[in-house]
C-alpha positions in Angstrom: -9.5 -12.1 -46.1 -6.4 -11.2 -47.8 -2.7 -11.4 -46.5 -1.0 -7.9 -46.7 2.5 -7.8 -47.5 4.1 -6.9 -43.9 2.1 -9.6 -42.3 2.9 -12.2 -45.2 6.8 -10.9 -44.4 5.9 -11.5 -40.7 5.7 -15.5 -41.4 8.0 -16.2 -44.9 10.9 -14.1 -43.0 11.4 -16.5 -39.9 10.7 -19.7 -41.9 13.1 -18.9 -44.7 15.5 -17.8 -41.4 15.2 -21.2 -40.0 15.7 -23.0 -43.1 18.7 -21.2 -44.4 20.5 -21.8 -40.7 19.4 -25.5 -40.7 21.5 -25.9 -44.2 24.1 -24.1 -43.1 23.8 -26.4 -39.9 24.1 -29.6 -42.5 26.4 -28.2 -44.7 28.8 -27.3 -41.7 28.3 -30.7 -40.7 29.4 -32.3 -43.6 32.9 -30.7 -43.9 35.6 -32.8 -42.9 37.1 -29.9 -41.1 34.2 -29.4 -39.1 32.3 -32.5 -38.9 34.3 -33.6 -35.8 32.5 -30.6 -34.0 29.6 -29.9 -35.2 27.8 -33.0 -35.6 24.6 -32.8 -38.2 21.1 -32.4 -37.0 20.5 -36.0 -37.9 23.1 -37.3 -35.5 21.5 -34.9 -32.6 17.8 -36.1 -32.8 19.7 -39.8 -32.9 22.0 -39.2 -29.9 18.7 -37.3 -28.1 16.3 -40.0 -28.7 19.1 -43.0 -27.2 19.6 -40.8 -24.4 16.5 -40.1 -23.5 15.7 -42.1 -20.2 18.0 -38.9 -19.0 16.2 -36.2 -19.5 13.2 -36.7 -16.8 15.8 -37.1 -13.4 17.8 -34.2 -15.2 14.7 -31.5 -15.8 13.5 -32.6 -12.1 17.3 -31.5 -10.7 17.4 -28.5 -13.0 13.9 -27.2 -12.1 14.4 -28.0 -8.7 17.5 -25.9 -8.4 16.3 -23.0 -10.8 13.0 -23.2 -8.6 15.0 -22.7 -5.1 17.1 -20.2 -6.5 14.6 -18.4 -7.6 12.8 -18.0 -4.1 16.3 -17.3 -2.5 16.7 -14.8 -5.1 13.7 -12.6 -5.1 13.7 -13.3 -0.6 16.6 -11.7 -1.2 15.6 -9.0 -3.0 12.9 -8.4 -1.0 14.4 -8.6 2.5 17.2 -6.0 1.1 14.7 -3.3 0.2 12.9 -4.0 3.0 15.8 -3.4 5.3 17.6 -0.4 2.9 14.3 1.6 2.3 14.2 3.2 6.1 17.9 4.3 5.8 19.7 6.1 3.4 23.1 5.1 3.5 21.4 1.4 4.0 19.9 1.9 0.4 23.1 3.3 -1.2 25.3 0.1 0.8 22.2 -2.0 -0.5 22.6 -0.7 -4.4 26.1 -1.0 -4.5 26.4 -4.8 -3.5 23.5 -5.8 -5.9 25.4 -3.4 -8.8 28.7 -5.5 -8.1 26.7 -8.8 -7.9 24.8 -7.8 -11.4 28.2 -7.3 -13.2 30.1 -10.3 -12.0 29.5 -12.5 -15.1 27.5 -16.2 -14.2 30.5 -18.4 -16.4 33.0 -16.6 -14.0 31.2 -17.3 -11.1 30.2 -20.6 -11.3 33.4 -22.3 -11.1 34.5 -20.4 -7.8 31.0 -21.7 -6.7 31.7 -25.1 -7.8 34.8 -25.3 -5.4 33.6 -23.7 -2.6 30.3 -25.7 -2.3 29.1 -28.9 -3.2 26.0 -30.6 -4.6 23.4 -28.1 -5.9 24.5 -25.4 -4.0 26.0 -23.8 -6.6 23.8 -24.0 -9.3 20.4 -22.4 -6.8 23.4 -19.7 -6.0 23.5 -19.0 -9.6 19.9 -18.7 -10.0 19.5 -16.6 -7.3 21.9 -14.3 -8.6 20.3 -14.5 -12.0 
């Protein structure tokens, strides 16, 4: 079986990709202007492995909230078709307040959600909406 030249291009392309952005990553990382931002990939698979009693108790909170929003989001959907599908002017009201809710952006919204509610309330809101 011999490799043809698009599907040979298929796997060099992304691994020559990845390579060329992880030594721009490195060499971005080494530049005394930048270093103070962007810290090298070395230091992030450091910092990940120390911190990584974290990460269980932080995936559980995130699925649990991207979980609920989730079912709010599509019993949402659902119940509004249901209730604009009979009525005309019930599916044009319906379609306009999920077009506004589709355009207002998630990074301005969160923080107006962030003040208004509290605890994970604003993060399943944000996944609903999503």
């Amino acid at each position: 079986m011999s490799l043809s030249l698009p599907s040979l291009r298929k796997a060099v392309v992304p691994i020559v990709s990845s390579l060329v952005l992880l030594a721009l990553w490195v060499g971005l990382s080494r530049v005394p202007r930048f270093a103070t931002i962007i810290p090298g990939p070395w230091t992030v698979l450091h910092r990940t492995w120390v911190d990584r009693a974290f990460y269980p108790r932080n995936i559980a909170v995130t699925a649990q909230s991207a979980g609920l929003g989730y079912l709010w989001g599509n019993a949402i959907g659902i119940g509004s078709v249901l209730l604009a599908l009979p009525l005309r002017r019930g599916q044009r009201f319906v379609e306009r307040i999920a077009l506004g809710a589709a355009a207002l952006p998630l990074i301005v919204v969160g923080p107006v959600l962030s003040i208004a509610f509290s605890d994970n309330t604003p993060s399943i809101i944000l996944a609903a909406q999503a």
